[in-house]
FILO-319302 format. One record per residue: residue number from 1; x, y, z of N, C-alpha, C in turn. Coordinates in steps of 0.1 Angstrom, whole numbers, plus 5000, padded with zeros to 4 digits. Layout:
<atom><seq>NUM</seq><n_c1>X</n_c1><n_c2>Y</n_c2><n_c3>Z</n_c3><ca_c1>X</ca_c1><ca_c2>Y</ca_c2><ca_c3>Z</ca_c3><c_c1>X</c_c1><c_c2>Y</c_c2><c_c3>Z</c_c3></atom>
...
***
This chain:
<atom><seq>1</seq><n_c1>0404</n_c1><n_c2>2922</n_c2><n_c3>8266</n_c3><ca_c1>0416</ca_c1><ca_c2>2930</ca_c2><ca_c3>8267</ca_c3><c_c1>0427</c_c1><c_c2>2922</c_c2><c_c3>8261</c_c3></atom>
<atom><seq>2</seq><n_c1>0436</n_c1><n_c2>2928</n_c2><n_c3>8254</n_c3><ca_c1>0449</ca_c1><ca_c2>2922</ca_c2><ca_c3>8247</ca_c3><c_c1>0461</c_c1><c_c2>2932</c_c2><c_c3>8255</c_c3></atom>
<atom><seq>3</seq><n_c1>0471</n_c1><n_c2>2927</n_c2><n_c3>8258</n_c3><ca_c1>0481</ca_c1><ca_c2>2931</ca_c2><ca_c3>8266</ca_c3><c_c1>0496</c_c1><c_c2>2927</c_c2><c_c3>8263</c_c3></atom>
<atom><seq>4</seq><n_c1>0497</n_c1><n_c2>2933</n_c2><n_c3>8263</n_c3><ca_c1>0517</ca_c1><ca_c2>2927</ca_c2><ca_c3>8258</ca_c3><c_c1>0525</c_c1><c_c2>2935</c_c2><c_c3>8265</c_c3></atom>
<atom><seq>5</seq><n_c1>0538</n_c1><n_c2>2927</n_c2><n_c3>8276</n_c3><ca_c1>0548</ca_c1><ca_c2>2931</ca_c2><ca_c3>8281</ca_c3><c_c1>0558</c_c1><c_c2>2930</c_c2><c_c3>8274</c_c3></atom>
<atom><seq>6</seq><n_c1>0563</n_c1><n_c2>2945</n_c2><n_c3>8280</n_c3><ca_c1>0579</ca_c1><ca_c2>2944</ca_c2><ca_c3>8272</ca_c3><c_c1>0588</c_c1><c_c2>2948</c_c2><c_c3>8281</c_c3></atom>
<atom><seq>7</seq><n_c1>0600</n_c1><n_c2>2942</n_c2><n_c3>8281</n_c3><ca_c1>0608</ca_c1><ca_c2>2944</ca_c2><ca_c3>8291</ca_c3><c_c1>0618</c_c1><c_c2>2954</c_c2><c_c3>8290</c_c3></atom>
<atom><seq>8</seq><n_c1>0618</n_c1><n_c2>2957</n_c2><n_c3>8274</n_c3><ca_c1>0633</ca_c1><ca_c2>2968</ca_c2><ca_c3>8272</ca_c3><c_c1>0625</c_c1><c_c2>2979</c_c2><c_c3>8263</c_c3></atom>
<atom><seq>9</seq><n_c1>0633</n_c1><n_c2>2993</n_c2><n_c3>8266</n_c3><ca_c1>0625</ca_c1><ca_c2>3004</ca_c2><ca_c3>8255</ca_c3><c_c1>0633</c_c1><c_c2>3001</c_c2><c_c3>8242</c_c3></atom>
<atom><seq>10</seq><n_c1>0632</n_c1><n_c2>3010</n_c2><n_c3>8237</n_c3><ca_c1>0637</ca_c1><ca_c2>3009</ca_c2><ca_c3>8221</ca_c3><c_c1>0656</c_c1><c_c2>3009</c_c2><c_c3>8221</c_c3></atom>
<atom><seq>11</seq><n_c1>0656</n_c1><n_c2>3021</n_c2><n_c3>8230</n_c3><ca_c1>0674</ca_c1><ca_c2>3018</ca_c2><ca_c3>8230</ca_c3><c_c1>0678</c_c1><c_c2>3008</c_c2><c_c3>8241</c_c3></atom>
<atom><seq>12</seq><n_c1>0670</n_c1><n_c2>2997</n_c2><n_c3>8242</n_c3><ca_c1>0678</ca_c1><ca_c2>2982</ca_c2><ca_c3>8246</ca_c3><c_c1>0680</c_c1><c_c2>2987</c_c2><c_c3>8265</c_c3></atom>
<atom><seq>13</seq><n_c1>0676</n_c1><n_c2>2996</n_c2><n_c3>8271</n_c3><ca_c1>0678</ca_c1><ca_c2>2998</ca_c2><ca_c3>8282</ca_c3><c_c1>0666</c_c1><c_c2>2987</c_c2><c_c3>8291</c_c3></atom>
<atom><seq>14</seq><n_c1>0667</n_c1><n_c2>2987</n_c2><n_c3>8303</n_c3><ca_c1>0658</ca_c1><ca_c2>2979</ca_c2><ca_c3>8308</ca_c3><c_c1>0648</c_c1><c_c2>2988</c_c2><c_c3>8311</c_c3></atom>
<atom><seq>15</seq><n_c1>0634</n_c1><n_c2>2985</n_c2><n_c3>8305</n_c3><ca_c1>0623</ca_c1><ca_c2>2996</ca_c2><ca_c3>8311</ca_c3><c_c1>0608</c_c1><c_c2>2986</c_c2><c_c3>8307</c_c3></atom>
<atom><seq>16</seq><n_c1>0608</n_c1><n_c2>2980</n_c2><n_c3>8321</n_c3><ca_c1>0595</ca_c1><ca_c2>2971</ca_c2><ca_c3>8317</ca_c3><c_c1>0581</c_c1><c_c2>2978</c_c2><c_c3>8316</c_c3></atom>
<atom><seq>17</seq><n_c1>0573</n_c1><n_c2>2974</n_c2><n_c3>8303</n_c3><ca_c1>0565</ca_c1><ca_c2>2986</ca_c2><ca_c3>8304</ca_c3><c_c1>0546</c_c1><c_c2>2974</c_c2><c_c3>8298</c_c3></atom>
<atom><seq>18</seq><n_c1>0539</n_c1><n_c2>2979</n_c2><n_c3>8296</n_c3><ca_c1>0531</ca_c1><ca_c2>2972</ca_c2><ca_c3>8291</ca_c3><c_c1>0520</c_c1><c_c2>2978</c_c2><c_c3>8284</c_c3></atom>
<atom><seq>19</seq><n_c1>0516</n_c1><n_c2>2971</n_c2><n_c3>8271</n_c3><ca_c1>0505</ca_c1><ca_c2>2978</ca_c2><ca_c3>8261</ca_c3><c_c1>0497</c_c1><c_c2>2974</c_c2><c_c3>8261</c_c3></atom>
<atom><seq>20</seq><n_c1>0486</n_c1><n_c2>2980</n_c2><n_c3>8261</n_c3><ca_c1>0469</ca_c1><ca_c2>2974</ca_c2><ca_c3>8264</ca_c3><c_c1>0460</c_c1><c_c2>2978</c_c2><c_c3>8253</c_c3></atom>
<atom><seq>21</seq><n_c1>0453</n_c1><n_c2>2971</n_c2><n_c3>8249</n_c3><ca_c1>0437</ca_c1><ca_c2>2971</ca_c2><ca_c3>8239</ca_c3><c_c1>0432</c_c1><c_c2>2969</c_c2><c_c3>8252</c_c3></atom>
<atom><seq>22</seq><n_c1>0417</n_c1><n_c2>2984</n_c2><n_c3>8256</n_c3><ca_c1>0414</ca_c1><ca_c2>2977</ca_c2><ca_c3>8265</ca_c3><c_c1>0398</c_c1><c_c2>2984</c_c2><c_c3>8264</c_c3></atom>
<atom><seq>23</seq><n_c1>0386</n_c1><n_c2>2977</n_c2><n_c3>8261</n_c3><ca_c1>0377</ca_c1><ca_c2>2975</ca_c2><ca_c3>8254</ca_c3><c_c1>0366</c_c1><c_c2>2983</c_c2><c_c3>8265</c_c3></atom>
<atom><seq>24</seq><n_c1>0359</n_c1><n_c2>2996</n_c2><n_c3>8259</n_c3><ca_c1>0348</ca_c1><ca_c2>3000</ca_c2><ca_c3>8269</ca_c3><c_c1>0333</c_c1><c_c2>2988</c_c2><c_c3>8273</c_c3></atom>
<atom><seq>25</seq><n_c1>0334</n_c1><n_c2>2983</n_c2><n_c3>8260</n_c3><ca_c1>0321</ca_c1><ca_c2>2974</ca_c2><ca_c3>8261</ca_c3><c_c1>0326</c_c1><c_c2>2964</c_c2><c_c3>8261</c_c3></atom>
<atom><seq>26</seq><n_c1>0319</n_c1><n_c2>2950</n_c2><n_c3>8265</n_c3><ca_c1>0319</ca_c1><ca_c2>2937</ca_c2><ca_c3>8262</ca_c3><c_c1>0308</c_c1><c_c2>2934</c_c2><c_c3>8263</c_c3></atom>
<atom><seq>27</seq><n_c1>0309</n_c1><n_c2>2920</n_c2><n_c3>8247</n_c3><ca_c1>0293</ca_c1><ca_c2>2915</ca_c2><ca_c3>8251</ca_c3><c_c1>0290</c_c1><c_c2>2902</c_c2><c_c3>8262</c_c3></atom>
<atom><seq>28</seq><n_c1>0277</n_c1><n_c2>2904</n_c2><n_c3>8270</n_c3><ca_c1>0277</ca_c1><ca_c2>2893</ca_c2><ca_c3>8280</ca_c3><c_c1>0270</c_c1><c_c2>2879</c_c2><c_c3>8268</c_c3></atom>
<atom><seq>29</seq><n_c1>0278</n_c1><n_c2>2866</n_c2><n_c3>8265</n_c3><ca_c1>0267</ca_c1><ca_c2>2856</ca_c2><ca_c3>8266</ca_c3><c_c1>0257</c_c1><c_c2>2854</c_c2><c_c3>8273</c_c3></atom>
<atom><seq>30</seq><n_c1>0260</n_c1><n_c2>2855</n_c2><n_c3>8288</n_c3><ca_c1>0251</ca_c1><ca_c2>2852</ca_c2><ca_c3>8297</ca_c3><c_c1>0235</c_c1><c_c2>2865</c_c2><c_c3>8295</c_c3></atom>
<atom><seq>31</seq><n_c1>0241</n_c1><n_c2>2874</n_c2><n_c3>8289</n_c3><ca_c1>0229</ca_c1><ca_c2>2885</ca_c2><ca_c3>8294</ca_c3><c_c1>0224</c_c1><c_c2>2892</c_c2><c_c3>8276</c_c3></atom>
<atom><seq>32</seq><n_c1>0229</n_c1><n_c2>2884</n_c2><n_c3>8270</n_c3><ca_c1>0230</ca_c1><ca_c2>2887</ca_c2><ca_c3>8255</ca_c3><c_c1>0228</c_c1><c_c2>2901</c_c2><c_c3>8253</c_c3></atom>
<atom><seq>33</seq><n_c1>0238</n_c1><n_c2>2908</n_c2><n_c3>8263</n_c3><ca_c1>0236</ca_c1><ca_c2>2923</ca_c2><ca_c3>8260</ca_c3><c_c1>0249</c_c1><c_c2>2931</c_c2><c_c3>8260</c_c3></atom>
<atom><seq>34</seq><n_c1>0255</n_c1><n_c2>2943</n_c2><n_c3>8258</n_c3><ca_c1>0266</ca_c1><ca_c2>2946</ca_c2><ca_c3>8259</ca_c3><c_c1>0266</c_c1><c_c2>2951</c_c2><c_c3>8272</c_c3></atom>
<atom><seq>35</seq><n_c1>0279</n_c1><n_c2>2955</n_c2><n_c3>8280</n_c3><ca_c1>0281</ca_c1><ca_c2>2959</ca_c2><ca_c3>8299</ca_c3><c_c1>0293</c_c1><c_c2>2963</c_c2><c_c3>8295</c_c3></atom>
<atom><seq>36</seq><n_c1>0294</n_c1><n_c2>2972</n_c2><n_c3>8303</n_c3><ca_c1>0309</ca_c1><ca_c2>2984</ca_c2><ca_c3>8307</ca_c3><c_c1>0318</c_c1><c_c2>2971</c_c2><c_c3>8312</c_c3></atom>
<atom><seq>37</seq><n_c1>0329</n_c1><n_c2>2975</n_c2><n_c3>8305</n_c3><ca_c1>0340</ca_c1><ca_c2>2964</ca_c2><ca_c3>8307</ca_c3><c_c1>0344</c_c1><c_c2>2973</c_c2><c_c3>8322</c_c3></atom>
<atom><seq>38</seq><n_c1>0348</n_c1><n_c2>2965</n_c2><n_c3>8331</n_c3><ca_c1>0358</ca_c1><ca_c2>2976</ca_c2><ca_c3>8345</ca_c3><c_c1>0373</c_c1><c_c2>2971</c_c2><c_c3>8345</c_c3></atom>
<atom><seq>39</seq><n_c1>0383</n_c1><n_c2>2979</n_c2><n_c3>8343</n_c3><ca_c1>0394</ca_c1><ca_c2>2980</ca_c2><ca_c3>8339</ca_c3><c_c1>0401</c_c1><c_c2>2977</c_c2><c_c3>8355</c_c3></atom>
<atom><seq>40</seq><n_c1>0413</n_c1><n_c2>2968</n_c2><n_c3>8346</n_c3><ca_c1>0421</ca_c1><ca_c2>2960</ca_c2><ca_c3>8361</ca_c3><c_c1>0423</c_c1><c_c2>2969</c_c2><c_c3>8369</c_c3></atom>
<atom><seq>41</seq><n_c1>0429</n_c1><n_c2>2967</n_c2><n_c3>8380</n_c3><ca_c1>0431</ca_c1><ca_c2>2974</ca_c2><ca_c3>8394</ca_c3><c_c1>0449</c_c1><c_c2>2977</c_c2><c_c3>8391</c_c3></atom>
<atom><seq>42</seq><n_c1>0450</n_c1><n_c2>2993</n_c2><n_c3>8393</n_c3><ca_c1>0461</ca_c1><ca_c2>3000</ca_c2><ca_c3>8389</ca_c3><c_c1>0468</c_c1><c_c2>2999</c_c2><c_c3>8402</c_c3></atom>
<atom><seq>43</seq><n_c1>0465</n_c1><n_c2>2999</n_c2><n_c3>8413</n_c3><ca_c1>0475</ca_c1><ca_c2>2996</ca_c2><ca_c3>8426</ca_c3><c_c1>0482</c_c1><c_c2>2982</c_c2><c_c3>8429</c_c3></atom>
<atom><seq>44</seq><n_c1>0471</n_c1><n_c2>2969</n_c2><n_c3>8421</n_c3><ca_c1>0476</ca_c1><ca_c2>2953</ca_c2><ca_c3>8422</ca_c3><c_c1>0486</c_c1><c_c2>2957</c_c2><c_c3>8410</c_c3></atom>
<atom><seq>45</seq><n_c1>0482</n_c1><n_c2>2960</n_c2><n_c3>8401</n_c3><ca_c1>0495</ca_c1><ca_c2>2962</ca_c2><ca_c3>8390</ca_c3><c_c1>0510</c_c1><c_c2>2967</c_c2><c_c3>8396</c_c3></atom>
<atom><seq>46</seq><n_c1>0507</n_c1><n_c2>2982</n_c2><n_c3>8400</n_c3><ca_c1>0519</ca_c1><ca_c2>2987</ca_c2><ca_c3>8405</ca_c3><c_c1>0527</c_c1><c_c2>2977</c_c2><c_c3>8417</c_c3></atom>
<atom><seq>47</seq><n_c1>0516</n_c1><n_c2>2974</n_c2><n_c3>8423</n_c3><ca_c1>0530</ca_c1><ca_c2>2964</ca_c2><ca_c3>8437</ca_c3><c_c1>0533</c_c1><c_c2>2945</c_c2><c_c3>8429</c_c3></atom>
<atom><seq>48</seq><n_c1>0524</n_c1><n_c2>2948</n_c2><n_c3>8420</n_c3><ca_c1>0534</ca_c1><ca_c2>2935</ca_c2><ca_c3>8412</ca_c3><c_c1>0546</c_c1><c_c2>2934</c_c2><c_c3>8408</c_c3></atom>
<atom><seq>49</seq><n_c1>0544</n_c1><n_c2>2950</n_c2><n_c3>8402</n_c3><ca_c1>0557</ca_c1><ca_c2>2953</ca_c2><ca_c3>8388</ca_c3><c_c1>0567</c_c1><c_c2>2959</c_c2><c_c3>8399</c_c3></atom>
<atom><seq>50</seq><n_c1>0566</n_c1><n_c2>2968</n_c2><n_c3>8408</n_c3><ca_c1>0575</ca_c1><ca_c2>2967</ca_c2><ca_c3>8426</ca_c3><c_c1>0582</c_c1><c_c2>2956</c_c2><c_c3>8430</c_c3></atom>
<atom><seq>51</seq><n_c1>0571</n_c1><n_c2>2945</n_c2><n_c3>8428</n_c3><ca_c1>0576</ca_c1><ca_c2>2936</ca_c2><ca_c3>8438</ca_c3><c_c1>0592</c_c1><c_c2>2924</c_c2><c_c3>8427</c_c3></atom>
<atom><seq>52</seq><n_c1>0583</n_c1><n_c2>2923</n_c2><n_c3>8413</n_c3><ca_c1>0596</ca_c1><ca_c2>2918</ca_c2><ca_c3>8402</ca_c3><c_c1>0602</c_c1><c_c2>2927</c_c2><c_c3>8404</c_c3></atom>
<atom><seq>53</seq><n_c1>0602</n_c1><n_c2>2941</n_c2><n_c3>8401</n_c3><ca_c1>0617</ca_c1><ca_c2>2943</ca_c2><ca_c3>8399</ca_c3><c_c1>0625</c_c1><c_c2>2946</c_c2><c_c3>8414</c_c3></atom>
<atom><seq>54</seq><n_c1>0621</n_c1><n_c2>2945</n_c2><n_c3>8424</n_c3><ca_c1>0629</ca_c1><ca_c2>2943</ca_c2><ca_c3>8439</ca_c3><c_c1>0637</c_c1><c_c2>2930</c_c2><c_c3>8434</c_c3></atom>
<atom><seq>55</seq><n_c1>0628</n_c1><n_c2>2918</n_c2><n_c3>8429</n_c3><ca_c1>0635</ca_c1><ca_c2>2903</ca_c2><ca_c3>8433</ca_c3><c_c1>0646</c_c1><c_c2>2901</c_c2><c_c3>8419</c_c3></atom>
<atom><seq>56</seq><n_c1>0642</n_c1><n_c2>2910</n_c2><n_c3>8409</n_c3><ca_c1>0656</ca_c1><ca_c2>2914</ca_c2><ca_c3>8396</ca_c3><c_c1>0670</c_c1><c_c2>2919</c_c2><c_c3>8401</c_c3></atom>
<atom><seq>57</seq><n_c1>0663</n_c1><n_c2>2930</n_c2><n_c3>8413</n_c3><ca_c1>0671</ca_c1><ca_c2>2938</ca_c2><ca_c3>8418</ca_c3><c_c1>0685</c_c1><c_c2>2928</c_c2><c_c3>8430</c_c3></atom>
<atom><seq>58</seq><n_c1>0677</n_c1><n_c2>2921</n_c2><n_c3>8436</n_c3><ca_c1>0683</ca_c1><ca_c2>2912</ca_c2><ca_c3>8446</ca_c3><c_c1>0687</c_c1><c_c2>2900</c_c2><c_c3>8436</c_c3></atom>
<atom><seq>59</seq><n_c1>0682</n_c1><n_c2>2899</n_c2><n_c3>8424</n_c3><ca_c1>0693</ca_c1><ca_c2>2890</ca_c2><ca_c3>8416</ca_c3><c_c1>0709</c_c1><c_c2>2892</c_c2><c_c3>8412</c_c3></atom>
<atom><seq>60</seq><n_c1>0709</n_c1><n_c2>2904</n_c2><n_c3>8408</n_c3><ca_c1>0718</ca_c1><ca_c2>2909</ca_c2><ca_c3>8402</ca_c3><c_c1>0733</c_c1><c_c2>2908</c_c2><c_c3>8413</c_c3></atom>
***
């Protein structure tokens, strides 16, 4: 998977957002065969990106 955060949209506003390459197969070395990639966990994501912008929020 390739991933890149970005913190501002195009008109320079704050909107942290994130772009993903994110691969159905991968090959195993271990099993010299290809396996279903399983894609990160979308609820650890959301109370991460919750939890930065609360402690942005209490920066300010």
């Amino acid at each position: 998977m390739i991933a890149t955060l970005h913190n501002f949209g195009r008109d320079l506003k704050w909107n942290p957002h994130i772009h993903c390459l994110v691969p159905k197969l991968v090959y195993s070395l271990k099993t010299n065969k290809l396996k279903m990639f399983h894609h990160f966990n979308f609820s650890r994501l959301r109370k991460t990106f919750d939890e930065f912008d609360l402690s942005r929020k209490l920066a300010d």
